[in-house]
C-alpha positions in Angstrom: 0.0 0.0 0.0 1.1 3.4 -0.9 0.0 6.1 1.3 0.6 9.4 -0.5 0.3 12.8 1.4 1.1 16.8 1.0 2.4 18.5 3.9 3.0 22.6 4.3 5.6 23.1 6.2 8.9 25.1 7.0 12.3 23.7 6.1 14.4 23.0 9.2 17.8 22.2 7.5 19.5 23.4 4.9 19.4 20.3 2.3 22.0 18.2 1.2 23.3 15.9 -1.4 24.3 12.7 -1.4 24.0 9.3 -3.3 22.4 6.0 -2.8 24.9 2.8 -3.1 23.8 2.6 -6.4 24.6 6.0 -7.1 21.3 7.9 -7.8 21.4 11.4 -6.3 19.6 12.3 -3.2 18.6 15.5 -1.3 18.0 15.4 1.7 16.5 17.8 4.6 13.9 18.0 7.4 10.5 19.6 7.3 8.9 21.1 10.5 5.4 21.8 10.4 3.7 23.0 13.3 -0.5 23.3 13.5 -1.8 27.0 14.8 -5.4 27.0 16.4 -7.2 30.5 17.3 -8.1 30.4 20.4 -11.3 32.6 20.8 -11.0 32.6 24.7 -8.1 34.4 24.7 -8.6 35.9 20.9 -5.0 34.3 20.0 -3.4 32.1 17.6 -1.5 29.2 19.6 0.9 26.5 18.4 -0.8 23.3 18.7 2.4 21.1 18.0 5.1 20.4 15.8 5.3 17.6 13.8 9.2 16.4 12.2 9.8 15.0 8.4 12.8 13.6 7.1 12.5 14.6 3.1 14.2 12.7 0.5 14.3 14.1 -3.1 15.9 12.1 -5.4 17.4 12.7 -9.3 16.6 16.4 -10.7 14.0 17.0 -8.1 16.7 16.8 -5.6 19.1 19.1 -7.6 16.2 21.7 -7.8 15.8 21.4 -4.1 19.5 21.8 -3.2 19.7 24.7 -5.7 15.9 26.4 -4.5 15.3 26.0 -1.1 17.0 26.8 2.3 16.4 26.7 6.2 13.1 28.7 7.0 11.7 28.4 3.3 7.5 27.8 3.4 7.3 24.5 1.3 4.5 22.6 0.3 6.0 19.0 -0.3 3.7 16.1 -1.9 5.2 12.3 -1.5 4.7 8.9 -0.5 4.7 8.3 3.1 7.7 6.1 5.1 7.3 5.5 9.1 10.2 3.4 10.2 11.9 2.3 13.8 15.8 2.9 14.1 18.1 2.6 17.0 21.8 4.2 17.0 24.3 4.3 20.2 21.7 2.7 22.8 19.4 5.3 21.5 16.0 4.3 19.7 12.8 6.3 17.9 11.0 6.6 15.3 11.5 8.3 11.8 8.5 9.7 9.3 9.9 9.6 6.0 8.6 11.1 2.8 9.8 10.3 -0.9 8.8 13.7 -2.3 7.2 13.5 -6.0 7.3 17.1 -5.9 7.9 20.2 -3.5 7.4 23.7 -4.3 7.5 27.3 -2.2 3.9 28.2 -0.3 3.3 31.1 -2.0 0.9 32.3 0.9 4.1 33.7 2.9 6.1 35.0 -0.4 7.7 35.2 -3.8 9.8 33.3 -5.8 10.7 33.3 -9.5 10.4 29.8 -11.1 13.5 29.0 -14.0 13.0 26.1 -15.9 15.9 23.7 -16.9 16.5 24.2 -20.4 14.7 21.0 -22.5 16.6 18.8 -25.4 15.1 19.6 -28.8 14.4 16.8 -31.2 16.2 18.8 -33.5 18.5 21.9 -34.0 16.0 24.9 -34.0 13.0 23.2 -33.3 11.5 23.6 -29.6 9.9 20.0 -28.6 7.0 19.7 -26.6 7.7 17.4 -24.7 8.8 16.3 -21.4 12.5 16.2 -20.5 12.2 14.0 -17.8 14.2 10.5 -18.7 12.5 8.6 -16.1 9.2 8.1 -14.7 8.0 9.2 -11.6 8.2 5.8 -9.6 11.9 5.5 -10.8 12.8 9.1 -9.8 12.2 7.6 -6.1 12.8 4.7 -4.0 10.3 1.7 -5.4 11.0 -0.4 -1.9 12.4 0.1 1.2 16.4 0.3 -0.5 17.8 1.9 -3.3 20.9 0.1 -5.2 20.9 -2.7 -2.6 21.1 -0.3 0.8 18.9 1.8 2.9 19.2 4.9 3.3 19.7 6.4 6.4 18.3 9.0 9.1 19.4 12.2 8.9 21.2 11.9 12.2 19.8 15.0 13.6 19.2 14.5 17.7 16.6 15.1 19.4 18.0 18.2 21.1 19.0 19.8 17.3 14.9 18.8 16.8 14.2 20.9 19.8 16.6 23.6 18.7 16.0 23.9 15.4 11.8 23.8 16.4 12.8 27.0 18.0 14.8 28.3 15.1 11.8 27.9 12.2 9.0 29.9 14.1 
């Protein structure tokens, strides 16, 4: 089952590059994104809660994220949905994943100016319509829980840089 989702958020980290072991590029950052409530007994908005995201953004996606977004960025970021246990140095938790099919600035809280990538033409001269994309969505991302043989890995953040870097996005 493939449970798909959109989340609005803030980004928490600045994202980074790396590869998979079977060398497909990956970008990766966290995504913090926190519910407000008005509260009409005290005629006040109120953070209800912040809940944490590790984003993975693979192929071109994840070169338009390293090159478009950084920490405190609005984001809205559609994907398929990972929840996964890990434990590292005696320490144990739980990680919410998602494989972003696509991730874009909330333009609720600002600007930005979109550049496309320049596309290959069929032809010297002659613009094609058509898309530049030389894979397909489900092989731009992770089709199981590993990509070229391993799995990828948490970000590594603690749960003290959480806490911090909560702070740090409102």
């Amino acid at each position: 089952m493939i449970d798909t989702l959109t989340i609005v958020g803030r980004v928490a980290t600045d994202p980074t590059q790396g590869q998979t072991g079977g060398g497909v590029p990956v970008t990766n950052f966290r995504l913090a994104s926190t519910h407000r409530r008005f509260d009409p007994a005290t005629q006040e908005w109120t953070d209800s809660g912040t809940n944490w995201f590790s984003v993975a953004a693979f192929r071109q996606l994840g070169e338009n994220v390293r090159a478009s977004l950084r920490t405190g960025d609005s984001v809205i970021v559609t994907g398929r949905l990972k929840i996964r246990e890990w434990e590292s140095n005696g320490k144990h938790g739980t990680s919410v994943d998602i494989e972003a099919d696509a991730i874009g600035h909330d333009l609720r809280w600002g600007t930005t100016a979109y550049r496309p990538r320049a596309r290959p033409t069929a032809e010297p001269g002659l613009h094609a319509i058509h898309s530049d994309r030389s894979t397909s969505p489900a092989e731009d991302r992770r089709d199981d829980e590993s990509v070229g043989g391993e799995e990828m890995t948490p970000l590594g953040l603690s749960w003290t840089e959480s806490s911090a870097t909560t702070e740090a996005v409102r």
